[in-house]
C-alpha positions in Angstrom: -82.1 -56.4 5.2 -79.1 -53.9 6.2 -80.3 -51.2 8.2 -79.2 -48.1 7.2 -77.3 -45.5 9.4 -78.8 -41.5 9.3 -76.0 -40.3 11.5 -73.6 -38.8 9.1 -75.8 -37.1 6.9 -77.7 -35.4 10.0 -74.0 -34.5 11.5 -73.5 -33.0 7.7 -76.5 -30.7 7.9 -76.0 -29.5 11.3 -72.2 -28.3 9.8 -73.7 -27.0 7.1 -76.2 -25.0 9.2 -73.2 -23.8 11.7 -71.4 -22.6 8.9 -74.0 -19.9 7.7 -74.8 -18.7 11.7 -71.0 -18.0 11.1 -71.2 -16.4 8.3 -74.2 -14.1 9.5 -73.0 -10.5 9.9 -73.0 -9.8 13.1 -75.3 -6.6 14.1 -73.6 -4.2 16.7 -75.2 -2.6 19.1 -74.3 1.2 19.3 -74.3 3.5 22.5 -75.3 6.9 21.5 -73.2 9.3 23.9 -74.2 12.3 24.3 -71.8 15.5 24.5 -72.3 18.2 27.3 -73.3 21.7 26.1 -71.1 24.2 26.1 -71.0 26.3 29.4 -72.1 30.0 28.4 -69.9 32.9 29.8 -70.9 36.6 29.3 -69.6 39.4 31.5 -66.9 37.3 33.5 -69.9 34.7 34.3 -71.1 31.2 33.3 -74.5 32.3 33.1 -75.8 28.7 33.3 -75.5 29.0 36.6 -77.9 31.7 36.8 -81.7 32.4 35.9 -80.7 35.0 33.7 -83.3 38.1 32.7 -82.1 41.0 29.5 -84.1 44.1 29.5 -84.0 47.4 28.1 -84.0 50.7 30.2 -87.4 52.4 29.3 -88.7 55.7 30.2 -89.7 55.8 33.6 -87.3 53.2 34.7 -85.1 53.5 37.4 -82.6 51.6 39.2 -84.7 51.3 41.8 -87.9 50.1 39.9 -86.0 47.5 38.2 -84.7 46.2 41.3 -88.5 46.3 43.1 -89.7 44.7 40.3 -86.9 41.6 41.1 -87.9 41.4 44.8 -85.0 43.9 46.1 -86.4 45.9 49.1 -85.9 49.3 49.3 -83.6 49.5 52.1 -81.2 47.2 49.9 -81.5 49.7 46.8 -80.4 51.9 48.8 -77.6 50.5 50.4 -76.3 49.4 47.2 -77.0 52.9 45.6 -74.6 54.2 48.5 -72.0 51.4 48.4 -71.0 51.6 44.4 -71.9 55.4 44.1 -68.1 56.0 43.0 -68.7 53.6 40.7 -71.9 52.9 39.5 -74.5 56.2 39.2 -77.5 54.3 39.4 -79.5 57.9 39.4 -78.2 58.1 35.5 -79.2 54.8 34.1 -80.5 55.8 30.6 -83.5 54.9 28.3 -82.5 52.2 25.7 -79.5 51.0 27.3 -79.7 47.2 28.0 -78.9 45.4 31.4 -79.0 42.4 32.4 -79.9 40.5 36.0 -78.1 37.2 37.3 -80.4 35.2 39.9 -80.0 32.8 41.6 -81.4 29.6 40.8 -83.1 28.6 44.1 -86.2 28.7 45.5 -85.7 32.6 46.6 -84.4 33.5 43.3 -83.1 36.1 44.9 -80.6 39.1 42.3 -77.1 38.5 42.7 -76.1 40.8 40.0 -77.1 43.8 38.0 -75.0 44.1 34.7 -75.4 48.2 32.7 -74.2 48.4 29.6 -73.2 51.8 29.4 -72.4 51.2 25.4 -71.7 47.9 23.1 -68.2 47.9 24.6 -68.3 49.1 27.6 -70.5 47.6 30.7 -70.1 47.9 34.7 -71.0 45.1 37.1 -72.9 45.3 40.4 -72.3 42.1 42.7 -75.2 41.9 45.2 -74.6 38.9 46.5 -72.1 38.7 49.4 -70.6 42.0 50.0 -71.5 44.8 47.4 -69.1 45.9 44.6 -69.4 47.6 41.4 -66.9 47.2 38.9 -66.8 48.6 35.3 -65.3 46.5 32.5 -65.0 45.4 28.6 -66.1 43.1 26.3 -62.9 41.7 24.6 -62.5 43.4 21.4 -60.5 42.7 18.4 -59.0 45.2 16.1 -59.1 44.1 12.2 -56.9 46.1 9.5 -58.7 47.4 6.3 -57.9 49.0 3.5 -60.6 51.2 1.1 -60.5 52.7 -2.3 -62.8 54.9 -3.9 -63.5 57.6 -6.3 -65.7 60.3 -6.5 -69.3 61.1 -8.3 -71.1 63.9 -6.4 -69.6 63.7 -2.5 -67.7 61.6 -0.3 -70.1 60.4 2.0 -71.5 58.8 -1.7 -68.7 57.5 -2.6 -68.5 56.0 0.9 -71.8 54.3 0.5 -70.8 53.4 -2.9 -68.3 51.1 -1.5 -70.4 50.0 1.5 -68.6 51.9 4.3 -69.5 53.5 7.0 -70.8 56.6 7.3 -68.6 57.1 10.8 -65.4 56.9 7.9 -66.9 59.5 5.8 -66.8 61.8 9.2 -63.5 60.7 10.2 -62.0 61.2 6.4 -63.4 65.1 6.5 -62.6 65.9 10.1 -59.2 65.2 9.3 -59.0 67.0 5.8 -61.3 69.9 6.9 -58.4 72.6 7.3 -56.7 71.5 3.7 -60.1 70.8 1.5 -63.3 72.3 1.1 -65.5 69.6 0.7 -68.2 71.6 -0.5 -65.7 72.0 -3.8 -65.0 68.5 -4.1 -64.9 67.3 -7.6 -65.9 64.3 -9.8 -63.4 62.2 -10.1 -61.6 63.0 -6.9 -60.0 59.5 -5.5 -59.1 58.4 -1.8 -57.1 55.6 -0.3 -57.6 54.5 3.3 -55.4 52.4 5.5 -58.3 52.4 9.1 -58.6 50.0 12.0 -62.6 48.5 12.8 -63.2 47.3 16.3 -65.0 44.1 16.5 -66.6 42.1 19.9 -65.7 38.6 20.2 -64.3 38.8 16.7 -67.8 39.0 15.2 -69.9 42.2 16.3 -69.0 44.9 14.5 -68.0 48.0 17.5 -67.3 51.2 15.3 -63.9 53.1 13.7 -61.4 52.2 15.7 -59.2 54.7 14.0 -57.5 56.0 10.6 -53.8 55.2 10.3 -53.4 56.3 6.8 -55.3 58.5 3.6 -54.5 59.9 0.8 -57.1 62.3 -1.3 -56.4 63.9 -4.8 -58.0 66.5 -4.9 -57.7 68.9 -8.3 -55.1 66.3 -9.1 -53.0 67.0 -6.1 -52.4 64.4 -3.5 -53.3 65.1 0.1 -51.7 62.8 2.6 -52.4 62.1 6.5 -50.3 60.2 8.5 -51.7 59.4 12.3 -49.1 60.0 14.6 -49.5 60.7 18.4 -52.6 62.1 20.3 -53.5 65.7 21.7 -52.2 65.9 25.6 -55.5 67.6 26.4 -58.4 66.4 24.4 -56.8 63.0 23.4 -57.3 63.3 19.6 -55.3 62.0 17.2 -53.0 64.0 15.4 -52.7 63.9 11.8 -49.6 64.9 9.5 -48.6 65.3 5.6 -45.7 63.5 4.1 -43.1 66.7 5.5 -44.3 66.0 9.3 -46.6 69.8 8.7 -49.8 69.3 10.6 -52.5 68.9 9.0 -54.7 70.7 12.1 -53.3 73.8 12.1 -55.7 76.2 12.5 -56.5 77.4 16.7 -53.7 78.2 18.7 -53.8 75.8 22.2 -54.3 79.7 23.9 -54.6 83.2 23.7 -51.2 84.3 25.6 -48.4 83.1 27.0 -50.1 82.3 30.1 -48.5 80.9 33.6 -51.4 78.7 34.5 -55.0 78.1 33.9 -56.5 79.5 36.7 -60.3 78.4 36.4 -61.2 75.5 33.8 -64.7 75.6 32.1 -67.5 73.9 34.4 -70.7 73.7 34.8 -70.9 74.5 38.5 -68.4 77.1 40.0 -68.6 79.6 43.0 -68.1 82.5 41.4 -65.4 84.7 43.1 -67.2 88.5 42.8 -71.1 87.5 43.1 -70.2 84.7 45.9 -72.8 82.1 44.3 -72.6 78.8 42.6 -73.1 79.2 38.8 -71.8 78.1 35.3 -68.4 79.3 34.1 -68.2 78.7 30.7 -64.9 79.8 29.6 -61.2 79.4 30.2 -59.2 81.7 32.8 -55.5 81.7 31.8 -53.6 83.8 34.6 -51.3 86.5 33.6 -49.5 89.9 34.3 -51.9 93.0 33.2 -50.8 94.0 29.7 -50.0 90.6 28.4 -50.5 90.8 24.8 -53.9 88.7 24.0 -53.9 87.3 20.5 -56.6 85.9 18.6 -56.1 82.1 18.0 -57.6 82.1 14.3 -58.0 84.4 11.3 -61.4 86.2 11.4 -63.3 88.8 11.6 -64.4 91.2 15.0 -67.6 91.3 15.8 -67.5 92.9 19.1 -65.1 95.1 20.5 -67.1 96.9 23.6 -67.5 96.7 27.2 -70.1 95.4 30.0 -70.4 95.5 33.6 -69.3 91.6 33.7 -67.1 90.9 30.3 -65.6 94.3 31.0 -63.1 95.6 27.9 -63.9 92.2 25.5 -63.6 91.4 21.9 -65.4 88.4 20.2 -63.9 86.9 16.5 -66.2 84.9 13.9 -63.4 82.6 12.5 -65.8 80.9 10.2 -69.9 79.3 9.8 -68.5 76.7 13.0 -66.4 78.3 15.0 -66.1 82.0 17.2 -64.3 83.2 20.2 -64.2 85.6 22.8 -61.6 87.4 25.0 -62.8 89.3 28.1 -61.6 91.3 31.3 -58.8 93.1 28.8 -57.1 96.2 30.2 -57.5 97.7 26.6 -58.8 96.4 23.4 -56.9 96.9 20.3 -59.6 95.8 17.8 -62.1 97.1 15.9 -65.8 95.9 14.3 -65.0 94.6 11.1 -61.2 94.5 11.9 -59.7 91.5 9.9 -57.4 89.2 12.1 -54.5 86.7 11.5 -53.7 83.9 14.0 -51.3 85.1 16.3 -52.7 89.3 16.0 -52.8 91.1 19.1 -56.4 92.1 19.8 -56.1 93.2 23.5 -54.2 93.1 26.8 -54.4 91.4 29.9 -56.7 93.2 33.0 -59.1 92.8 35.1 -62.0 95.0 34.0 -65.3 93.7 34.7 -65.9 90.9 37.6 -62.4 89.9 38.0 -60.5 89.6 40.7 -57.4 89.8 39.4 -55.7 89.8 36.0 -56.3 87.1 33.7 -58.3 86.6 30.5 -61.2 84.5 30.0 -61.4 83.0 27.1 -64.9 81.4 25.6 -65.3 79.0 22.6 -68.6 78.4 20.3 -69.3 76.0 18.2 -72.6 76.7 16.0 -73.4 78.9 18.5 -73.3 76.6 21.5 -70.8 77.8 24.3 -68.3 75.0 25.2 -65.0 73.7 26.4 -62.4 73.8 23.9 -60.0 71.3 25.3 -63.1 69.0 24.7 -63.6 69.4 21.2 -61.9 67.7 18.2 -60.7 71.3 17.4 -56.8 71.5 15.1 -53.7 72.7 16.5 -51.2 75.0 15.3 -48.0 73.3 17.2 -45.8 72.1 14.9 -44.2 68.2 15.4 -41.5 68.5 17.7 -38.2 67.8 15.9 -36.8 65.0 18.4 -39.7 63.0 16.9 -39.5 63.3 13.2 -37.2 60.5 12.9 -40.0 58.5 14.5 -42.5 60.0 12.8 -40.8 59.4 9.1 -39.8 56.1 9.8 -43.9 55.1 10.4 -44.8 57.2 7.5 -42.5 55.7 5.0 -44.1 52.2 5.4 -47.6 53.7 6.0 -47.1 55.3 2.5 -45.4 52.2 0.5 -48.5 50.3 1.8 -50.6 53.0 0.2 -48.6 52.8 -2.9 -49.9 49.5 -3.1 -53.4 49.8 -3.2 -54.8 50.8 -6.9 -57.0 54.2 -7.3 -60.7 53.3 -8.5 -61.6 55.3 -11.7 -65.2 56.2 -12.9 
């Protein structure tokens, strides 16, 4: 009987086995690696290396509150208080402003920095931690180009809202149009076109107007342009002209005379010169020769044409609802109650009547009613554009206006 063998059919199976473990996909094994956050920085800090605490300034706050209620002692409030004063007011920190405190992130936790935010752009730091400094600061801010065009219904701030602006561009639109339009007598179907500037933080967070580089309004079928085009050397307003370089602010004269120099600015704390105390002066002193002519800078009307122990010889001109001015310390009035005056009209001359001590004329500004500075207000001017800059001036307006030209009017 032959044996038989069972060697090369076992060796077959184990080959045919081997074959399939090599065909078997083969399972990876992944390593999940895991990405580092991004560092946050805010403020010139990476605030990851901080505990970090935001708050609002409520009423009752104070610098020094906020600071007790951190663990700063009193003494150290007051130090820092005297180191940053030139800086940092820490007396004038105001309700519903936010700040924000850096500490550190030890066991003493102890503030290393006090950050104000004296508006959405602006902010000043306070570095407690080695030796104190205050230094104020922006948040980067980007400046985006828009265009607008609108017509309108029943006013301009609607028509603004119409096409989801803001109302800041309504304000800006009539402040520069208020000595060419009455926008009490605007009418349906008046259009606009805006060229304006937005600022934006960090690209995203809308910061306000920046500004408006070009407009044109039809108004009655008439167009109206403004070009921007330089800023005011006093208040630092923009200045705004038509297509022939005329401004379109032209209605107060910078002064009353042809003065030499200002002699006293308005303030809210002076020594007075006669009653030898500290008090407001809330006018203008423009030093001149007695019998300097005085003109009024606007049309108007006189209301007052008298004389007191302190205004001595004075005359006072309603211009309009907004605006009136006064003249004091004249040598002689030459106006009447009810007199009708033109821009440039002399209404009196240059003395010293009253508390003066020498000649000059004081000249005082209301607005509704409320004395204030002139030379701080958004208030037109009368100067025309020098004519070593029109060349400048045309050559921005022409391509301000052919970029104009190309956006289309809106119709009702």
């Amino acid at each position: 009987m032959k044996k038989i063998s069972y060697l090369p059919l076992i060796l077959l199976i184990l080959i045919a086995v081997g074959c399939e473990f090599d065909e078997a996909p083969k399972e990876e094994v992944q390593t999940e690696i895991k990405k580092p956050k991004p560092s946050i920085k805010e403020y010139g800090f990476t605030l990851d290396d901080y505990e970090v605490y935001r708050d609002t300034v409520r009423s009752g706050d104070s610098f020094g509150a906020i600071m007790d209620s951190h663990g700063v002692t009193r003494g150290r409030v007051f130090e820092v208080s005297e180191k940053v004063k030139d800086v940092f007011d820490p007396a004038r920190i105001n309700v519903g402003k936010p700040y924000t405190i850096l500490k550190s992130k030890d066991s003493l936790s102890n503030v290393e920095v006090f950050i104000y935010e004296e508006s959405r752009i602006n902010y000043t730091v306070v570095n407690l931690k080695d030796s104190i400094s205050a230094l104020r600061n922006k948040k980067p801010v980007t400046i985006k180009k828009n265009i607008v065009s609108g017509v309108i219904t029943s006013s301009l701030s609607a028509a603004m809202d119409n096409e989801g602006l803001s109302i800041l561009l309504a304000d800006k639109l009539a402040d520069i149009y208020q000595w060419k339009i009455d926008f009490f007598k605007i009418q349906k179907g008046d259009q606009f076109k805006i060229i304006y500037n937005e600022k934006y933080i960090n690209d995203t967070v809308y910061a306000g107007l920046a500004n408006i580089e070009a407009a044109v309004l039809t108004h009655y079928k008439n167009p109206y342009y403004a070009f921007e085009f330089g800023k005011d050397s006093l208040s630092g307003f923009a200045k705004f002209y038509d297509e022939e370089a005329n401004s379109l602010q032209s209605f107060f004269l910078k002064a009353p005379l042809k003065y030499s120099r200002i002699s006293s600015r308005y303030t809210k704390r002076r020594f007075h010169p006669v009653q030898k105390r500290w008090k407001a002066h809330k006018g203008t002193d423009y030093a001149a020769p007695t019998g300097t002519p005085i003109w009024s800078t606007a049309d108007g009307v006189v209301i007052k044409s008298s004389y007191t122990r302190g205004n001595g010889n004075y005359v006072k001109v309603r211009h309009n609802d907004k605006y009136t001015t006064q003249y004091l310390h004249m040598s002689k009035r030459n106006a009447k109650v009810g007199q009708r005056v033109k821009q440039g009209d002399v209404i009196g001359y240059v003395g010293s009547t009253g508390l003066a001590t020498g000649p000059h004329v004081c000249y005082r500004f209301w607005v509704y009613g409320k004395q204030v500075d002139p030379y701080k207000q958004n208030l037109p001017s009368s100067e025309p554009l020098k004519e070593s800059l029109k060349p400048m001036y045309f050559a921005k307006m022409d391509s301000l206006k052919k970029d104009l030209g190309q956006i289309k009017f809106k119709e009702i």
